[in-house]
Each structure stands twice: as C-alpha cells, then as structure tokens.
C-alpha positions in Angstrom: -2.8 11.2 19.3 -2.2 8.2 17.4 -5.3 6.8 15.1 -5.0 3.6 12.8 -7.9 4.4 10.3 -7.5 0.8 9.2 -11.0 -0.4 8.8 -12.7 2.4 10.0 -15.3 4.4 8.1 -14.9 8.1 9.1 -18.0 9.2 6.9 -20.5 7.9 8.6 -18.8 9.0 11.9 -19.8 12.3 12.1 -17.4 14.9 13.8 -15.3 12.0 14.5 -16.1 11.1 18.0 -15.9 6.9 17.4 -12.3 7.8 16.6 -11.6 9.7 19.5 -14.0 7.4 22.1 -11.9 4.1 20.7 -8.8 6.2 21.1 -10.0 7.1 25.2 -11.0 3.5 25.9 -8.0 1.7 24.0 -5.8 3.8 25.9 -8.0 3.7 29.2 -7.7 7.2 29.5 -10.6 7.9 31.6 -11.6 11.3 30.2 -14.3 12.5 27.8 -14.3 13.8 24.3 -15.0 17.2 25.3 -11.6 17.1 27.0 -9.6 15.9 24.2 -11.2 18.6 22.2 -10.8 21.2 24.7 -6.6 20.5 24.4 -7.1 20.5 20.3 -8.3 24.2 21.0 -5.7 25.0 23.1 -3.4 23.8 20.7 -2.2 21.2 23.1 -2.6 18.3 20.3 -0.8 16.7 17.2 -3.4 13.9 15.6 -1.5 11.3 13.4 -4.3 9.8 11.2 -2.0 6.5 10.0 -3.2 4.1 7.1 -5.8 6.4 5.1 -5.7 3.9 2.3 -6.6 1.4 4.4 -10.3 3.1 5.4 -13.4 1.1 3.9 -12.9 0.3 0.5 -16.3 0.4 -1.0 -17.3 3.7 -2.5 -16.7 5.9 -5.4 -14.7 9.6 -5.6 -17.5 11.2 -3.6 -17.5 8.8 -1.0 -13.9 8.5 -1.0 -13.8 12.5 -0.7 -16.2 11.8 2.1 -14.0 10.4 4.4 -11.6 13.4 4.3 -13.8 15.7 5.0 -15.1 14.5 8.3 -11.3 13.8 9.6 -10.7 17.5 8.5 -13.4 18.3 11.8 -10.7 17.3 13.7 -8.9 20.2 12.9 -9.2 23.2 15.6 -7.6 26.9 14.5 -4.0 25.8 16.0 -3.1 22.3 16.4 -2.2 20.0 13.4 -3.3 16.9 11.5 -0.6 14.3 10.1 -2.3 11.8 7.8 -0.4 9.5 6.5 -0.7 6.8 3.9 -0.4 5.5 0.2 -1.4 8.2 -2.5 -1.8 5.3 -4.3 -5.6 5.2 -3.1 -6.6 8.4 -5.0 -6.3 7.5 -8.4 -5.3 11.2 -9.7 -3.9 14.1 -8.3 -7.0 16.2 -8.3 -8.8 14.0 -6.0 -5.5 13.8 -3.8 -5.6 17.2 -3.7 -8.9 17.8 -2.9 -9.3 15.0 -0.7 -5.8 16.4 1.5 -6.2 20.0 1.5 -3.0 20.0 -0.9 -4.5 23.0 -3.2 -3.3 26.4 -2.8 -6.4 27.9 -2.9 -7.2 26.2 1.0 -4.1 28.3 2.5 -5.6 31.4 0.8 -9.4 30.7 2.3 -9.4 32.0 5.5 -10.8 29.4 8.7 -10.2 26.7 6.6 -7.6 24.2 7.4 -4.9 23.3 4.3 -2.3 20.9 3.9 1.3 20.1 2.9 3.0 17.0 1.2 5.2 15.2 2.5 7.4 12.3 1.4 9.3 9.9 3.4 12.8 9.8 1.2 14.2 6.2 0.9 16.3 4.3 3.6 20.3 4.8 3.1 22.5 1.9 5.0 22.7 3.5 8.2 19.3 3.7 8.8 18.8 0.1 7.3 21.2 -1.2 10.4 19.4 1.2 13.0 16.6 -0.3 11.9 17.6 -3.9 12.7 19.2 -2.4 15.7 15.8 -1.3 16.8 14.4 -5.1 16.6 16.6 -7.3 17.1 19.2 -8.0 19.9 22.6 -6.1 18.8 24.9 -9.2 17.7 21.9 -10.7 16.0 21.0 -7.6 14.6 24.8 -6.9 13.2 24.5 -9.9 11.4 21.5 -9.3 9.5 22.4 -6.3 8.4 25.6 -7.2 6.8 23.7 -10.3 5.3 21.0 -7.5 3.6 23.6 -5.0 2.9 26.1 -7.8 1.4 23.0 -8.8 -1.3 21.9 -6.0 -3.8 18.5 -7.4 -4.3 17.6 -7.2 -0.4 19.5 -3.6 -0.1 17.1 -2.4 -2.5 14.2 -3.7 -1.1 15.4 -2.5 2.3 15.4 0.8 1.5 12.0 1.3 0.9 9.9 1.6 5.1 7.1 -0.6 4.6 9.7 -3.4 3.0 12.0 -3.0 5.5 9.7 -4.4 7.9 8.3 -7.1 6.1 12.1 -8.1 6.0 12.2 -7.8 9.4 9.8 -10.7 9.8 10.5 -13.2 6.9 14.6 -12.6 7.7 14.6 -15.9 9.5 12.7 -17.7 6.2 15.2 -16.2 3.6 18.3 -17.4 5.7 16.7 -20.5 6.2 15.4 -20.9 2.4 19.0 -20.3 1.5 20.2 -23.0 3.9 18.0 -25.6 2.8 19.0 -25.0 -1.2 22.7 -24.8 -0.3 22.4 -21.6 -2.6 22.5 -17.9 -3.2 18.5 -17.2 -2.6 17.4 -16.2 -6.2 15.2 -13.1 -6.6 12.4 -14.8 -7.5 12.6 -17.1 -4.2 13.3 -14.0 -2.2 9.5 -11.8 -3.7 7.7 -15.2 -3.5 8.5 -15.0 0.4 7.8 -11.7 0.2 4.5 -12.7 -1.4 3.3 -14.9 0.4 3.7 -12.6 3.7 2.3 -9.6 2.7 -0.4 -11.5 1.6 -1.3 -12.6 4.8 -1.1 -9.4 6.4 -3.5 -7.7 4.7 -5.4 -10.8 5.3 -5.4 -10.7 9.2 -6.0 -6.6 9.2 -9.7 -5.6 10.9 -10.6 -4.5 7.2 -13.1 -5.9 4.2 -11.1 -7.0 1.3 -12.6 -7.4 -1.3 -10.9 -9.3 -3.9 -9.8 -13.1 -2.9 -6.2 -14.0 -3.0 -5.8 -15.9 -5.8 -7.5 -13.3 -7.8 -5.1 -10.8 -6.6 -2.3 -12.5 -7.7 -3.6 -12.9 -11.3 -4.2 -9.1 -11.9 -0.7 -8.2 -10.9 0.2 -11.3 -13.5 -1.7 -9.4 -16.1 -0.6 -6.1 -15.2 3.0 -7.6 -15.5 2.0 -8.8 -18.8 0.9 -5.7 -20.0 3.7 -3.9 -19.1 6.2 -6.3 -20.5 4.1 -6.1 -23.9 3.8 -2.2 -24.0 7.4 -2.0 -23.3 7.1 0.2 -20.3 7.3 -0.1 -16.8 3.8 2.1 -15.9 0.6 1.3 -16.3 -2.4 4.1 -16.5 -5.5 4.4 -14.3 -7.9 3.8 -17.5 -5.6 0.5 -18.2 -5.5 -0.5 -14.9 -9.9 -0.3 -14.9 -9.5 -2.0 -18.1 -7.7 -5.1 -16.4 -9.6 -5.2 -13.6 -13.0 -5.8 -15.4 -11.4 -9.4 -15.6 -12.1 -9.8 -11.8 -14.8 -8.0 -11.5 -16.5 -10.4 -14.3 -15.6 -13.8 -12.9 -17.5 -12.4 -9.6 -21.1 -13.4 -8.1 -22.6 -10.9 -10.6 -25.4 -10.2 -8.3 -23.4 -9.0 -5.6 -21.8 -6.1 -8.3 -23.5 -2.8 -7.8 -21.4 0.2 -9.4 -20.2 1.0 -5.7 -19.2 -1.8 -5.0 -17.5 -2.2 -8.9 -15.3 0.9 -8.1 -14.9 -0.3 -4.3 -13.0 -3.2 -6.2 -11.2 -1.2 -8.7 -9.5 0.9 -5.4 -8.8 -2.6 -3.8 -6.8 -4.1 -6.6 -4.9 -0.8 -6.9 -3.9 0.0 -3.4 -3.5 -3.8 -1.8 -1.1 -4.7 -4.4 2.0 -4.1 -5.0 1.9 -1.2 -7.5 2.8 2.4 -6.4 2.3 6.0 -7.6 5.2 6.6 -10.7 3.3 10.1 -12.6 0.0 11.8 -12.7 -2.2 8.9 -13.2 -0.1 5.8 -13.6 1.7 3.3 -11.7 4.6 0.6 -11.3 5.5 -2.2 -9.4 7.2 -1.0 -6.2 10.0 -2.8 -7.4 11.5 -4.5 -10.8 11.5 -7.9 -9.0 7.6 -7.8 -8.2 7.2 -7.3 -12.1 9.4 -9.9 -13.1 8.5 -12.4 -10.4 4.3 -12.0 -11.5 5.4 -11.7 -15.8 7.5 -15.4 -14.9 4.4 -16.9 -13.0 2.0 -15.4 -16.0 4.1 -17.0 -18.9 4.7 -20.0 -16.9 0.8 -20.4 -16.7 0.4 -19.6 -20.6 2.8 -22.4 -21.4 2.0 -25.0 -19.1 -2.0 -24.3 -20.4 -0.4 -24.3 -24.0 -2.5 -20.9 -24.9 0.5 -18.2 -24.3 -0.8 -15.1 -25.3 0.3 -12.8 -27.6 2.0 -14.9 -29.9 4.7 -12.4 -30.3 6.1 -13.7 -26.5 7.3 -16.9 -27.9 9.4 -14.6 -30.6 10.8 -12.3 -27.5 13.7 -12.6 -25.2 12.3 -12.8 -21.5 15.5 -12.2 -20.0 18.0 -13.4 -17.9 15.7 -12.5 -14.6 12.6 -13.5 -15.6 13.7 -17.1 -16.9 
C-alpha cells in the first residue's frame, strides 16, 4: 500500500483513515477501510509511508513526534511499515529515534511495534545505466549514460537516487547548455540547472512552503559562507538556528509565532540541499552545491562592495569556486 505523506498532516488524522480513504478512492478500489484493515490483521499488507519529511511543516518536536505516532496505528501484530524519507527532518538522533521506533528498548516492550534503519547505499555505474535504461528509449538511453559516466562531476551526482532523477529530467538542458557554449559544461553551469529545477519541484508539490525562493537561496549562501570561514564542511543544528534567524527576521513579523518560527527552521533544513553528515550537523549533498552558493555569496559581497569578513579578500577561493 503505497502513501505519499507529501502534504498531509497525519496528526490531526486520527487512526489514519484520510490516508487509507484517499488511498481507496485514488486507486478506485471500491472497498472500505474496515477491509483494508481486516488484510493488515491477517498480515496480508506491506504499507510504504514515502516522503515523511515532506508532512506539514509547521510544528515544533512534539508536534513533529505527533505525526509518528498516529502512522504507527497503522501497525497490526504482523504486517510491516516502510517509511521512508530524509533523516534530515529530525534534527538529532533522539528525536529520530523516538519519532521511528529506532530505540532498542521498543523491540523489548512487548505489543509495541519497533523499527529498523535502513540506508539506500549509493548508485555504482551499472545501476546508473539501468536507470536511464528504465526512462528512456534504449539507444537514447545508451548515450546518456556514457555522456554522465564520461564526466566525473555528473557520475558523482548520479550516484546519489534523488539526483539521479533530477538528471533524468534536465539531461536534455545540460546537453543543450553545452551545445550552445561550444564547451565542456562547467560545474557551476551544471548545479545552477540543477538549481533552478529542484527549485521548482518543491514548488509545484501539494505542500506549504514556507520560506520564498529567493530567501532560500540566500541561507544556503550563508551557510556556504560559514562553512568556508570555519574551515569545515558541516555545519551544526545550533549554527544552522543561528543563520536562519536572518530569514525569520526579514519576515511579516506578525505572522511569527514560535510554531510557526521552528516550522521555518525545519523548512530551511530539509528543502535545501544540506543532508545528515554526524549527530547533529550537516553538509551540502555535494561539494559543488557548496561551492556553487560560496561563488554566488562572494560574488554578491563584491559587486555590493561590503564583502564580509575581511579576511576573504586575503584567502585563496580556489580554482572551483572562481
């Protein structure tokens, strides 16, 4: 039983029946919930909860825990839950934990369902080609694998699942952006397209974002910028708040409400383009994000003549970031 959570609001859905009823009527199964859960009992069913970061953003740890805990009621003594998603909405392992059934103590409580962790291991070559195999018409598909695989900058993107198919959409725009310049595609050329389309498509999903685009874009510049200054590639959850209260100050003030304050905070850190590194902290889900956002940021310090630290203009950028 396949259930995007994109959107949806499983706290305030109690035992879970708007799930299941939009799940009966988009699949025009004609049956009633009592049915579906009479199967769950007989062990008949396998739920795949997809997209848990993507629920409603607004709410705070409790909330957020919320949510878990009325999906969990899916559960009946012999059939299985598969939720999937970023960890990169709980910001600590405690909550992930908690909020997943990931603690040992659940498989020692008896009637209560546990979990286990699983992690989808990165994309070698051959399952890069299946992949393109799978979308596109064989000689077609042939061809853009060898283009990908030929280019280390797209390999490594490739390799990650939820790059892969952006890739399989913008393939067209890199080819043709490579065309047009009579040149290699640079890297920064390559994440701006990248950019630009993920952008959208977390634009045109049936959820409330709630941080505007150009907004977006900033904090990742000043994450980038914090990162390059600190000399480290990950950034903490407390430094992460930190940078956020930059948005969350050039806001309607009126509309800010803690909630709604921490509903931000969990926007800017899973609908970017930082992922879980350690307990607690974070990095770009590739070098080229970071050095595509800490070009734009110094770029926008020099052009507005008020580059800050000073120290930048005494540091080498390097070769990928000029």
């Amino acid at each position: 039983i396949l259930i995007s959570l994109t959107g949806r609001s499983p706290r305030t859905d109690r035992d879970c029946n708007d799930l299941l009823s939009a799940f009966i009527l988009q699949y025009g199964l004609g049956c009633s919930l009592d049915s579906l859960r009479l199967l769950a009992r007989e062990e008949r069913l396998v739920f795949l909860l997809d997209a848990f970061d993507e629920v409603d953003l607004v709410g705070d740890r409790v909330l957020r825990l919320a949510h878990f805990e009325e999906l969990w009621k899916l559960t009946e003594p012999g059939n299985k839950l598969i939720i999937a998603g970023r960890p990169g909405f709980f910001p600590d392992s405690q909550e992930r934990k908690a909020a997943l059934h990931l603690d040992e103590r659940f498989a020692t409580l008896k009637d209560l369902p546990y979990g286990t962790a699983i992690r989808i291991l990165p994309f070698g070559d051959d399952e890069i080609c299946e992949s393109f195999r799978r979308n596109f018409p064989e000689a077609q598909a042939d061809e853009h694998c060898k283009y990908v695989l030929s280019r280390k900058e797209l390999r490594d993107l490739a390799t990650r699942p939820a790059l892969l198919q952006m890739l399989h959409e913008t393939i067209a725009e890199v080819k043709s952006s490579e065309n047009t310049r009579g040149a290699a595609i640079t890297a920064s050329d390559l994440v701006s397209i990248y950019a630009d389309r993920w952008i959208v498509r977390e634009q045109r999903k049936n959820r409330q974002l709630l941080v505007e685009d150009q907004q977006r874009r900033c904090f990742m510049q000043e994450v980038a910028l914090h990162l390059y200054t600190s000399e480290t590639f990950t950034i903490s959850l407390e430094e992460m708040a930190t940078l956020s209260e930059s948005v969350i100050s050039n806001l309607p003030q009126e509309r800010i409400t803690p909630e709604w304050a921490d509903g931000i905070r969990t926007d800017l850190r899973t609908c970017t383009f930082l992922v879980p590194a350690s307990d607690g902290h974070f990095r770009f889900a590739h070098k080229s994000f970071f050095e595509f956002f800490l070009a734009h940021r110094i770029l926008t310090g020099l052009k507005g003549k008020n580059l800050k630290p000073a120290s930048l203009y005494e540091r080498w950028w390097g070769h990928e970031v000029c």
